[in-house]
C-alpha positions as CSV (number, residue, x, y, z in Angstrom):
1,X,0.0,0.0,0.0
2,X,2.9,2.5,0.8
3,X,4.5,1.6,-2.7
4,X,1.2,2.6,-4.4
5,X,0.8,5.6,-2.4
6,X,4.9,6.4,-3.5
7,X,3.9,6.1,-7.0
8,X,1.0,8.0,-7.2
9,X,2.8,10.9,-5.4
10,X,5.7,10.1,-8.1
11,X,3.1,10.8,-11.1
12,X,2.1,14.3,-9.7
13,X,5.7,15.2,-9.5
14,X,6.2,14.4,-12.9
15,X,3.2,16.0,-13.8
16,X,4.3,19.2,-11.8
17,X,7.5,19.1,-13.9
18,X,6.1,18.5,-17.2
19,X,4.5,21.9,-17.0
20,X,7.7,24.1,-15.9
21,X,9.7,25.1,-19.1
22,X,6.3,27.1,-19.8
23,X,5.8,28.6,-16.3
24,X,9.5,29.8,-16.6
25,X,9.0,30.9,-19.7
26,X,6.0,33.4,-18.6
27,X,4.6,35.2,-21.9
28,X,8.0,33.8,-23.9
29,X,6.4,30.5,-23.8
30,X,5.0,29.1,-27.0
31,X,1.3,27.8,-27.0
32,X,-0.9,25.8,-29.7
33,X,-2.7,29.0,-30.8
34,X,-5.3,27.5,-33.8
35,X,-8.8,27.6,-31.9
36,X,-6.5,28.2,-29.3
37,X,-5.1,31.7,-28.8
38,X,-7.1,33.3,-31.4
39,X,-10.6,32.1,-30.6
40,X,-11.7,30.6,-27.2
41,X,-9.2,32.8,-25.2
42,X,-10.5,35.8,-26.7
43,X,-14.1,34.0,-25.5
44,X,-13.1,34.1,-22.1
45,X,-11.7,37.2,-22.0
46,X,-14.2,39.2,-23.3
47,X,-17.2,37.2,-21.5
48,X,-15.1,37.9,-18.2
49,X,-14.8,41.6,-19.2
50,X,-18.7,42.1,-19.6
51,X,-19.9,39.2,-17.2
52,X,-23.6,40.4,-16.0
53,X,-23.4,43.0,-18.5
54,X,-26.0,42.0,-21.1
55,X,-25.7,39.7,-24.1
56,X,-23.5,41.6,-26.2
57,X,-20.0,41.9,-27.0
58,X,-19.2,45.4,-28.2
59,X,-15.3,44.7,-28.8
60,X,-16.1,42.0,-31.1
61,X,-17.1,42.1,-34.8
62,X,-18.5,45.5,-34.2
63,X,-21.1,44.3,-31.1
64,X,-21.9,40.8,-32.1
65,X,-23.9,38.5,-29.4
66,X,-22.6,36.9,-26.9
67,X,-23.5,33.3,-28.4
68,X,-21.0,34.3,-31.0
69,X,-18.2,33.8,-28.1
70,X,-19.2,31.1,-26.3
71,X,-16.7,29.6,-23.9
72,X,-15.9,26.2,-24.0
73,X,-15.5,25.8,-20.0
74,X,-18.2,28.2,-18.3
75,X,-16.9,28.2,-15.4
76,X,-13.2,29.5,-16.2
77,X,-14.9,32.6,-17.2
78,X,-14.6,33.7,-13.5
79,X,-10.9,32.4,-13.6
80,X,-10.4,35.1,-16.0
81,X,-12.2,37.8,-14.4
82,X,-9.7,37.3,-11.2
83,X,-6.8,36.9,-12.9
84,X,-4.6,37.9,-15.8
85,X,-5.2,35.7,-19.2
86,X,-2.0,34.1,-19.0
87,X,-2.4,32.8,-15.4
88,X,-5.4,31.7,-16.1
89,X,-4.8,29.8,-19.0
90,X,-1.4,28.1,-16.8
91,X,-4.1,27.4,-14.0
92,X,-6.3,25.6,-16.6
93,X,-3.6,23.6,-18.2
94,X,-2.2,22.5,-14.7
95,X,-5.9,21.7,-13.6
96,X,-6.3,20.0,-16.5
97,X,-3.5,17.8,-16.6
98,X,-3.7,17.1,-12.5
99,X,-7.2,15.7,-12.9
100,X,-6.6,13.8,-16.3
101,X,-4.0,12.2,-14.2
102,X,-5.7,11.2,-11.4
103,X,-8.9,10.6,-12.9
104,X,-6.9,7.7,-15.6
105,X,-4.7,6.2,-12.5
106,X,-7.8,5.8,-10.7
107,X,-9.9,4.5,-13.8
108,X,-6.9,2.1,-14.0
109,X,-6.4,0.5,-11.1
110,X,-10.6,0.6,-10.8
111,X,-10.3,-2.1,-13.7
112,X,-6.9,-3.5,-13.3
113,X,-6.0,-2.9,-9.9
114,X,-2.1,-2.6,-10.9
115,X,-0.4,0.4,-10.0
116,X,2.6,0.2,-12.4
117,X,-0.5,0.4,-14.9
118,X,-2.6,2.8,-13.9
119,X,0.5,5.2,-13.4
120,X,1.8,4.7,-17.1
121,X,-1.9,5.4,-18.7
122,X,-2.1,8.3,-15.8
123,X,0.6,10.1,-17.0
124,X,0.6,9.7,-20.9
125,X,-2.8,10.5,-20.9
126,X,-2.2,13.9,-18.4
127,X,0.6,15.1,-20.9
128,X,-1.8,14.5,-23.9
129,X,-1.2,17.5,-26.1
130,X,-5.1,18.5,-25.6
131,X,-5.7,22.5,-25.5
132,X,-6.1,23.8,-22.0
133,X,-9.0,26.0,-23.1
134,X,-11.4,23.4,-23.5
135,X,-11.4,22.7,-19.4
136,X,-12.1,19.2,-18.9
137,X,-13.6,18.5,-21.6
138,X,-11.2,15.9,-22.3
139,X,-8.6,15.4,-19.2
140,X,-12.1,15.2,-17.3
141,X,-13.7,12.1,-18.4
142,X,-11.9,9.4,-17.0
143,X,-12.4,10.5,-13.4
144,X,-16.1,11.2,-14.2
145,X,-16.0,7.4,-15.7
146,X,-14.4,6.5,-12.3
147,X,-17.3,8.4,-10.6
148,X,-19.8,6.6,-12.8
149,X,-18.7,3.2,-12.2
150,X,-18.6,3.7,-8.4
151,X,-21.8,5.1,-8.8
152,X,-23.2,1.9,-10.2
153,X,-21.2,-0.7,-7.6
154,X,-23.6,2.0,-4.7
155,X,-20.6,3.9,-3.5
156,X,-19.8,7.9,-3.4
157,X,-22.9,9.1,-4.1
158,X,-22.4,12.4,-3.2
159,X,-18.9,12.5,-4.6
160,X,-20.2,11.8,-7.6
161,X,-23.1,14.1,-8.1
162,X,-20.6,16.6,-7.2
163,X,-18.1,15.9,-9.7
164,X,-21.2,15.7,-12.5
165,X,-21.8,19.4,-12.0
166,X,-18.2,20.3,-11.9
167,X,-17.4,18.5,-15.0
168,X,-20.4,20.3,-16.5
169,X,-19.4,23.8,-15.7
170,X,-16.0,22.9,-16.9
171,X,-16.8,21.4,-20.5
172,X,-18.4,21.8,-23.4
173,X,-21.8,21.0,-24.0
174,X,-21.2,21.1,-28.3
175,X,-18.5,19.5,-28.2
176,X,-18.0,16.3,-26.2
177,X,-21.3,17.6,-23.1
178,X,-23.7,16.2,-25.6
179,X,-21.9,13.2,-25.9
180,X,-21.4,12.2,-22.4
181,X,-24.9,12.7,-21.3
182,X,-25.7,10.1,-24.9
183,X,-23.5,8.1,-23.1
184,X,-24.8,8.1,-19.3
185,X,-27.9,7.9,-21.0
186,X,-27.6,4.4,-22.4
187,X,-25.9,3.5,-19.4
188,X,-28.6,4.0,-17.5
189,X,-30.9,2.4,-19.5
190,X,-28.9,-0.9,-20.9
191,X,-25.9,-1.4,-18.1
192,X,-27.0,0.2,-14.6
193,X,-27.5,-2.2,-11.9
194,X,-31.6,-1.7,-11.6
195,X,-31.2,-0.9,-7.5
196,X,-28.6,1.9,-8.6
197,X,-30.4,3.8,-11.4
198,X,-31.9,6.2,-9.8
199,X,-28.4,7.5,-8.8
200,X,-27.6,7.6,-12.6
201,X,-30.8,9.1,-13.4
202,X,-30.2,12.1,-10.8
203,X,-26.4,12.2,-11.8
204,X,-27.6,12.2,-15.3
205,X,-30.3,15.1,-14.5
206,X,-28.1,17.1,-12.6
207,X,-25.8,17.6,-15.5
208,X,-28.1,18.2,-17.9
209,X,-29.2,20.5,-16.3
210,X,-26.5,22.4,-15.5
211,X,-25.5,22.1,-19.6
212,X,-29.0,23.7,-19.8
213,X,-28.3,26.6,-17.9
214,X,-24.7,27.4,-18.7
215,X,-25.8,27.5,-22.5
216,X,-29.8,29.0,-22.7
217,X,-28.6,31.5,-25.0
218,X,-27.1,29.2,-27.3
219,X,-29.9,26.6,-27.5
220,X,-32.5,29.7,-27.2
221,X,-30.9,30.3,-30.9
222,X,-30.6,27.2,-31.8
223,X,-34.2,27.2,-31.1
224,X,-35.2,29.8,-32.9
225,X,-35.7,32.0,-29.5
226,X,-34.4,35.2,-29.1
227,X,-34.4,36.9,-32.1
228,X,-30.4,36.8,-32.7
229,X,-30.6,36.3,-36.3
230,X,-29.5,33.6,-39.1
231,X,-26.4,32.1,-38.0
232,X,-23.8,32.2,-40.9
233,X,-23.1,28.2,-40.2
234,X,-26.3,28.0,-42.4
235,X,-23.9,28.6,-45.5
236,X,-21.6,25.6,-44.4
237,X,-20.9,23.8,-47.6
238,X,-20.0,20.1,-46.3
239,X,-18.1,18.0,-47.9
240,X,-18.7,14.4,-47.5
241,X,-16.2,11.3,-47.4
242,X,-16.2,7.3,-47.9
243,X,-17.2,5.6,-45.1
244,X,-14.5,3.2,-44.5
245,X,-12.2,5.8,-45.1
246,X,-13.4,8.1,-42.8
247,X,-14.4,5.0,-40.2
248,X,-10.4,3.5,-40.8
249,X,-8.8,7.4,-40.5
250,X,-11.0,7.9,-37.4
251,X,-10.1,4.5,-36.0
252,X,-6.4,5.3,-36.2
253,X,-6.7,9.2,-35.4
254,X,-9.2,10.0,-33.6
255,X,-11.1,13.5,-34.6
256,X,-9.8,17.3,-34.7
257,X,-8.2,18.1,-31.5
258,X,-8.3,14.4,-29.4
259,X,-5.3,12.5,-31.2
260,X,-4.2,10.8,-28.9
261,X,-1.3,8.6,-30.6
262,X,-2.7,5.3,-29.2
263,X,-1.6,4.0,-33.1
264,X,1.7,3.5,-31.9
265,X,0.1,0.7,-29.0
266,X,-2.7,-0.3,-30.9
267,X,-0.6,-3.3,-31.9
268,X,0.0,-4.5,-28.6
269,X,-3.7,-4.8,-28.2
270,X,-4.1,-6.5,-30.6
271,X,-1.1,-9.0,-29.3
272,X,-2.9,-9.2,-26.4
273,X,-6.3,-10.8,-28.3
274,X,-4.2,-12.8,-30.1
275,X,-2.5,-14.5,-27.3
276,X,-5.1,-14.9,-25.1
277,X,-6.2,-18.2,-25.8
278,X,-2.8,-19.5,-25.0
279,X,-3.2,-17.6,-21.0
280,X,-6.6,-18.9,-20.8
281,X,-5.6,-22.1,-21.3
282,X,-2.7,-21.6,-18.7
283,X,-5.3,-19.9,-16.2
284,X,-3.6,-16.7,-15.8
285,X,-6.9,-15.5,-14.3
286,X,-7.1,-12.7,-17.1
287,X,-10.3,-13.3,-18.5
288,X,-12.2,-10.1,-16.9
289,X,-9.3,-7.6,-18.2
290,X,-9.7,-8.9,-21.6
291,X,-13.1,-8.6,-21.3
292,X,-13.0,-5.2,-20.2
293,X,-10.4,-4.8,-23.4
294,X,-13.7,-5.9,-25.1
295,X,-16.4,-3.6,-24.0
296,X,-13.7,-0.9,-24.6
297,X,-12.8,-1.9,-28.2
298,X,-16.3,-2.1,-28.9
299,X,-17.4,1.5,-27.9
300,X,-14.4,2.5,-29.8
301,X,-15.7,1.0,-32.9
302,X,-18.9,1.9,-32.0
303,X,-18.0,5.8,-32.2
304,X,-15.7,5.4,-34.6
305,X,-18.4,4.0,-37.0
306,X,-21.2,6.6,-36.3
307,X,-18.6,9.5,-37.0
308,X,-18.0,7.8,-40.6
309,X,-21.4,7.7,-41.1
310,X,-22.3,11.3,-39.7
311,X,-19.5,12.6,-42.4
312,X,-20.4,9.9,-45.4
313,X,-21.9,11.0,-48.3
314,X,-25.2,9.8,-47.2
315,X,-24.6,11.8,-43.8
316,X,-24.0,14.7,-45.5
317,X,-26.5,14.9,-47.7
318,X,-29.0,14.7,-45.1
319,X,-27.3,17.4,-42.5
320,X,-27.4,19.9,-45.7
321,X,-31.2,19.8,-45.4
322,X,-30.8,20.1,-41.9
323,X,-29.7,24.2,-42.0
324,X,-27.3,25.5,-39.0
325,X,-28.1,22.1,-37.6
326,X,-26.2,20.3,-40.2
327,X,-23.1,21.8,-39.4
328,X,-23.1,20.4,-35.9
329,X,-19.9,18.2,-35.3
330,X,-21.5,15.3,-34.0
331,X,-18.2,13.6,-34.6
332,X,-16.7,15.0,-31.5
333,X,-18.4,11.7,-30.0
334,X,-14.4,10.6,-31.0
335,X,-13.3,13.1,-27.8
336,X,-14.2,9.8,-25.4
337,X,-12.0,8.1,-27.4
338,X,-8.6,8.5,-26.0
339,X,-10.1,7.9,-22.8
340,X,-10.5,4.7,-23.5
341,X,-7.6,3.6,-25.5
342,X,-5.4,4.7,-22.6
343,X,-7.8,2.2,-20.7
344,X,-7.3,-0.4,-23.4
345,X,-3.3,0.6,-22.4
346,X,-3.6,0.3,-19.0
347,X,-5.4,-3.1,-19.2
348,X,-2.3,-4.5,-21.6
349,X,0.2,-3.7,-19.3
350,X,-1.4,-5.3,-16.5
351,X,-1.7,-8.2,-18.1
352,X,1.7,-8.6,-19.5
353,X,3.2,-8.0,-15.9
354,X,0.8,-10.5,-14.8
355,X,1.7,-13.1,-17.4
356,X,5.4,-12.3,-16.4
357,X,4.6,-13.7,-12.6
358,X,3.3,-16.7,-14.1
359,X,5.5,-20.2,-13.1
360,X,5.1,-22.1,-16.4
361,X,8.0,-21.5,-18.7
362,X,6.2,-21.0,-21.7
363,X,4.0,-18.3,-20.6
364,X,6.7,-16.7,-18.9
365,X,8.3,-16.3,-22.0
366,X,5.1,-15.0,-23.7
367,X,5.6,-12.6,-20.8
368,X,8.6,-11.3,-21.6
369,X,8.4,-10.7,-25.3
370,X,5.0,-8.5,-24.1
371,X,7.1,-6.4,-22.0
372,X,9.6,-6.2,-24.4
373,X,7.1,-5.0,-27.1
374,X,5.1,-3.1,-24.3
375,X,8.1,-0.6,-23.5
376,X,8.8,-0.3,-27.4
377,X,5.4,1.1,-28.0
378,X,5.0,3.1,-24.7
379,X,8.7,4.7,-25.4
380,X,8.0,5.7,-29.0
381,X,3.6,6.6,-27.6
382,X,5.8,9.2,-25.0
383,X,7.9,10.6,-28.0
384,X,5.2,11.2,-30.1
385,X,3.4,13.0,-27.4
386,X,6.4,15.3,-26.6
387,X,7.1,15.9,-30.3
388,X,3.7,17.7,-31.1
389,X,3.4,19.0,-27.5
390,X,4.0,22.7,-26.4
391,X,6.4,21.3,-23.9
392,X,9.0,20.3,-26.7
393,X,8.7,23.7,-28.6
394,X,9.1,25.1,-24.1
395,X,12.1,23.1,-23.5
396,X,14.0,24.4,-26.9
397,X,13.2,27.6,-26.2
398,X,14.8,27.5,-22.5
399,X,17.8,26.1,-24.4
400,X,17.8,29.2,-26.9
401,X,16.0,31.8,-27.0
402,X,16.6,32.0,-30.4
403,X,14.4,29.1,-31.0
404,X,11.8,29.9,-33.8
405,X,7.9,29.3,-32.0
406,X,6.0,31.5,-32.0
407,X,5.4,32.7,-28.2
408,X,2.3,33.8,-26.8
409,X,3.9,37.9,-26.6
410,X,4.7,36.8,-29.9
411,X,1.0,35.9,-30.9
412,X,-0.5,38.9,-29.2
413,X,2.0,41.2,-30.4
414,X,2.2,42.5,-26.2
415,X,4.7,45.2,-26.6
416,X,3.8,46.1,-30.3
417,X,-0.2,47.0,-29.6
418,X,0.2,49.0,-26.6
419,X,2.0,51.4,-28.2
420,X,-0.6,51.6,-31.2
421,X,-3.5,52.1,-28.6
422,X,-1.4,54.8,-27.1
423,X,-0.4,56.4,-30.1
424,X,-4.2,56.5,-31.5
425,X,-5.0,58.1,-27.7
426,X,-2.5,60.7,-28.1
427,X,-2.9,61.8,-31.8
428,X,-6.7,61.9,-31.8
429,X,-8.4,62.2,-28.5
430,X,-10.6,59.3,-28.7
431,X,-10.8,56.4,-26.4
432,X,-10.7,53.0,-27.9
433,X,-14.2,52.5,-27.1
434,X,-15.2,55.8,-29.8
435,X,-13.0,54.0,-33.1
436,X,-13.1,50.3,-34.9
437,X,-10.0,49.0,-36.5
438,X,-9.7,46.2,-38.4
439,X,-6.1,43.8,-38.9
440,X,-4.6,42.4,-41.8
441,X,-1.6,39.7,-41.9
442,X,-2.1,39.8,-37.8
443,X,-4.8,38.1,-36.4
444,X,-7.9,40.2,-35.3
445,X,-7.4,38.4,-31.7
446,X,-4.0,40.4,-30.8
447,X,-5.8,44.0,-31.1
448,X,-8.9,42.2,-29.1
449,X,-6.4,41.1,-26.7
450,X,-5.6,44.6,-26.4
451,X,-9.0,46.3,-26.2
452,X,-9.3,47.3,-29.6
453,X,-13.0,47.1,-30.6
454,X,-12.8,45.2,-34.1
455,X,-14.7,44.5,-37.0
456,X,-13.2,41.1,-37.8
457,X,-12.8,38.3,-35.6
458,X,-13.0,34.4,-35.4
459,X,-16.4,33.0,-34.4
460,X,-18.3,29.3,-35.3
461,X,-21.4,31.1,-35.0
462,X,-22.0,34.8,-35.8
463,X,-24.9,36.5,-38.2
464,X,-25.1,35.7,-41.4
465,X,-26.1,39.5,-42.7
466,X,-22.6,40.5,-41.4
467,X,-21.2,37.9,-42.9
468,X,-22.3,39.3,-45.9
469,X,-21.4,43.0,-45.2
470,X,-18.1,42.0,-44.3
471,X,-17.5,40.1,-47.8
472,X,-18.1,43.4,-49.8
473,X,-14.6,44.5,-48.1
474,X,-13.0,41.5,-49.3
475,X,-14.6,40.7,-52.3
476,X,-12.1,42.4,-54.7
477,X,-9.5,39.4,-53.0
478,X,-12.2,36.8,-53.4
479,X,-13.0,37.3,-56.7
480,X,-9.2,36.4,-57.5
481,X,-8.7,33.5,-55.7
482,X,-10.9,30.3,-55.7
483,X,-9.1,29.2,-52.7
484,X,-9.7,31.9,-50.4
485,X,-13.4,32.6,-52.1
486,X,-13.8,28.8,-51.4
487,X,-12.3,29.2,-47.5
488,X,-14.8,32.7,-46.7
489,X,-18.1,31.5,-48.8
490,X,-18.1,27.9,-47.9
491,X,-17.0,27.8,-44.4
492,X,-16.4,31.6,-43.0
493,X,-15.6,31.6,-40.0
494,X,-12.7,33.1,-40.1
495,X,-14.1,37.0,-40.6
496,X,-10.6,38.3,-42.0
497,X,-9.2,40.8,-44.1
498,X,-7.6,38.3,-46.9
499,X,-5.1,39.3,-49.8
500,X,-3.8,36.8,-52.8
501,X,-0.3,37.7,-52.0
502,X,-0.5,36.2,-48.7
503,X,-3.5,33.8,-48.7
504,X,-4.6,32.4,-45.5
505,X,-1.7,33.6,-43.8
506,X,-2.1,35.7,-40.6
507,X,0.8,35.8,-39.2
508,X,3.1,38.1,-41.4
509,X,6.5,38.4,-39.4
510,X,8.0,41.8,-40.1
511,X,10.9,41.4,-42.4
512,X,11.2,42.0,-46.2
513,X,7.5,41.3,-46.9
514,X,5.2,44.4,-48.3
515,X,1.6,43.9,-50.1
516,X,2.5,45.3,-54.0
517,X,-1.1,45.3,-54.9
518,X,-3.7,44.2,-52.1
519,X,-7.4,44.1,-52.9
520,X,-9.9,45.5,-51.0
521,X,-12.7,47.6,-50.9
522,X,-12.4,50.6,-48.5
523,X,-15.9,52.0,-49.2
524,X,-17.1,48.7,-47.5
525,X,-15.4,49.2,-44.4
526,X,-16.3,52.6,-44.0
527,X,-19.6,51.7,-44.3
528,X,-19.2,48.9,-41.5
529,X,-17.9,52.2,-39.3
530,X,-14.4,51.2,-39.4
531,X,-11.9,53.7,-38.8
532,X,-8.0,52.5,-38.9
533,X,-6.6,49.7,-40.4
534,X,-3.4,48.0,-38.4
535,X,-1.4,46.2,-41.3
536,X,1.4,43.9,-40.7
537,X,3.5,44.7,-43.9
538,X,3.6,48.0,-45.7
539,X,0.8,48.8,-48.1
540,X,2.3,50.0,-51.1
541,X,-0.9,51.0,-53.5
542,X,-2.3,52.3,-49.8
543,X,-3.3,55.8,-51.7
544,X,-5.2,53.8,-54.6
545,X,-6.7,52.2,-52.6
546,X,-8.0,55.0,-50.2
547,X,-6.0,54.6,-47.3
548,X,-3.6,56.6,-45.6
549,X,-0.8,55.7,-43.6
550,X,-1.0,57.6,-40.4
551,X,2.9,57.4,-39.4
552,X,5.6,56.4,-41.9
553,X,7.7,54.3,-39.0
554,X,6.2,51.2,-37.8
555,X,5.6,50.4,-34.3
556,X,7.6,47.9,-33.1
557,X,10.3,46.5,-30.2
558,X,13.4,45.4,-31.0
559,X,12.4,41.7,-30.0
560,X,8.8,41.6,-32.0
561,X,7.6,39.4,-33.8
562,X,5.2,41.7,-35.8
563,X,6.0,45.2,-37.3
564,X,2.4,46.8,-37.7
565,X,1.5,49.9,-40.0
566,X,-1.6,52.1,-38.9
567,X,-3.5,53.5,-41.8
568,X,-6.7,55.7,-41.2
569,X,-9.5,54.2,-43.7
């Protein structure tokens, strides 16, 4: 009992560690910012900044609804309103990766009741590359399916009702919330012991409810309730896929932001099937892991296979008839997934080192060729991990600060922007509050950052009619390029200032880059009441076009990533 206590400890050590080269770091650190940095952190900022205030956002996309900005983790929105954005996103990501840990070793050892096992899936799972701003939408599950399951054997009932509305306040209802009550739902029904349902019922009640509250606004619209307009989503052109190659790439992958890199052990389960007659025959007293290792490959290809189907061709065509409610992702079903492969993990290694103990010779040696192939595929499941983690790009940058990531003062431009805002102050006596400014070749999320009230921004659910008022701004760039007229028209959320000479690209590092001829419509701006355009390259048909370039040195620091050129439209 001591050793398990000493290895338990040892995992939140190592978890503790794992997250230092970014804490020393401070704002040098470097941070996934796609859906990261330049959308749900500017959700929580700007929901902390007008919590209580009514439902709209002035700052962003010239006063667009709060439902345009929904938060993925309610309940970190009073994080942010205590502390600065940076700490709170460290807090998250420590939070996160704690209770993924301890939720997986105690999920393990529920099932296997090895500690070696449940400390291996603990950790990989708690230093899974999966973005802090989503709460616990994904490090949260396995403790909740710890809570569940002692929930059904009649034990922590209080715990666990507790932990349902936490997890609720700290996840997202769209993307995985949905899921997880599907899930708890069937339980109830199909698997729940019948003198312990009523627990799952109220469990099950309690966070639905919760997801009802934390989100009215968004399923008032959904509903057609609240009179916030046609969502643009209703212009989502979808695109569907085969079925077995979206069912095998799903199997293998996961979906958009939960790979988890269980490809790299996925052969070791299948090992373990494949030798299992040979323990069972030996009596190795496995039988109820590799049944578990059933029920968990099962859901897996459960999931897997609705997700094909939801993006098939046949899936597609019927969503399209669906309107906004076609484009919901009900694919992120795949976020339970790594959940359970590290499960599936856990369960393998317990039975190899069980197998190992055995005293006949031949399963022994059975034994050791599993743990030989069991630290091969952990070893190269850890490198993966730390290759397409933060904490790689943290721990380079430590060693040279010359290191090339993008940081998040990098990404926000913190040094750059402040001296914009006080330039615009002092030069025209207006608060920021009185102009709009719109950003090209820097994303619109650095001058939101910053207070700037913007007409562009990055939103999965903003009105449609300024969708379209925005596009007559752009449409000189659109009309040139199928690509980016494809990326606005078809998709759009990205609400962006776009030129051919740097398609798609946000992030224009100052250097030797200058737009030669940029397209754009300046009338359309000034119509959408925008007032100064902050440029990351020099402009150099700025006059044709109607603009005029306020200061002829751009503000930057010596260390910047960004050099940024204000021009009054």
């Amino acid at each position: 009992m001591k050793m398990r206590r000493v290895l338990f400890a040892a995992g939140i050590v190592a978890v503790l560690l794992w997250m230092m080269p970014g804490w020393m770091l401070g704002e040098q650190a470097a941070f996934t910012y796609h859906d990261q940095l330049d959308g749900e952190m500017i959700a929580y900022i700007l929901q902390a900044k007008h919590l209580g205030a009514g439902q709209t956002i002035p700052e962003f996309m010239n006063g667009a609804p709060g439902t345009a900005l929904t938060p993925p983790a309610p309940a970190c929105v009073l994080l942010f309103r205590v502390c600065s954005p940076l700490v709170a996103l460290f807090m998250m990501q420590l939070v996160g990766s704690l209770i993924g840990y301890i939720g997986m070793y105690l999920l393990a050892d529920e099932i296997t009741g090895s500690a070696p096992a449940s400390l291996m899936a603990g950790l990989l799972y708690a230093f899974l590359p999966f973005l802090p701003v989503y709460g616990l939408s994904q490090f949260g599950l396995p403790l909740l399916l710890w809570f569940v399951i002692g929930l059904q054997k009649g034990r922590q009932r209080i715990s666990a009702f507790v932990y349902g509305i936490f997890y609720a306040l700290n996840s997202s209802l769209v993307l995985v919330g949905f899921a997880v009550l599907l899930v708890l739902c069937v339980w109830c029904l199909f698997a729940s012991p019948r003198k312990n349902r009523l627990n799952m019922v109220v469990l099950w009640a309690g966070m639905a409810l919760t997801y009802l509250l934390t989100n009215v606004s968004l399923i008032s619209q959904i509903l057609g309730v609240g009179g916030e307009g046609v969502s643009h989503k209703t212009e989502y052109v979808l695109t569907g896929e085969g079925f077995i190659t979206g069912w095998w790439n799903a199997f293998l992958h996961n979906g958009q932001h939960s790979e988890d890199y269980h490809i790299w052990f996925l052969g070791l389960v299948i090992a373990v099937f494949c030798v299992r007659h040979l323990c069972v025959r030996f009596s190795c007293g496995q039988s109820e892991l590799v049944k578990a290792m059933g029920i968990g490959l099962g859901c897996i290809l459960g999931m897997t296979g609705f997700s094909a189907c939801w993006n098939s061709g046949v899936g597609v065509m019927i969503r399209s008839r669906l309107g906004a409610l076609g484009a919901f992702q009900l694919d992120r079903l795949l976020w339970l997934c790594p959940c359970v492969w590290y499960l599936l993990l856990a369960c393998c290694v317990a039975w190899v080192l069980e197998i190992g103990r055995t005293p006949k010779r031949t399963v022994r040696l059975a034994g050791g060729i599993g743990c030989i192939l069991l630290a091969a595929a952990i070893g190269v499941t850890g490198l993966q991990i730390l290759k397409n983690s933060d904490v790689k790009s943290n721990i380079q940058k430590l060693r040279s600060a010359e290191y090339p990531a993008m940081s998040y003062s990098d990404y926000y431009a913190i040094g750059v922007l402040e001296q914009v805002r006080e330039y615009l102050s002092t030069s025209t006596g207006l608060t920021q509050e009185e102009y709009r400014v719109v950003s090209l070749g820097i994303d619109p999320a650095a001058a939101l950052y910053h207070g700037f009230y913007c007409l562009d921004g990055y939103s999965n659910n903003y009105s449609l009619e300024y969708k379209h008022s925005f596009r007559r701004a752009i449409a000189p760039a659109l009309d040139k390029s199928d690509y980016l007229r494809e990326y606005y028209d078809d998709w759009g959320n990205r609400c962006y200032l776009f030129g051919t000479e740097s398609p798609g690209y946000y992030t224009i590092e100052k250097g030797g880059f200058y737009f030669q001829h940029l397209e754009m419509d300046v009338g359309a701006l000034r119509e959408l009441g925008g007032d100064y355009l902050l440029s990351a390259a020099y402009i150099a048909n700025s006059e044709e076009l109607g603009l005029t370039l306020l200061r002829e040195e751009p503000f930057e620091t010596e260390t910047s990533y960004y050099r940024i050129y204000v021009y009054a439209i």
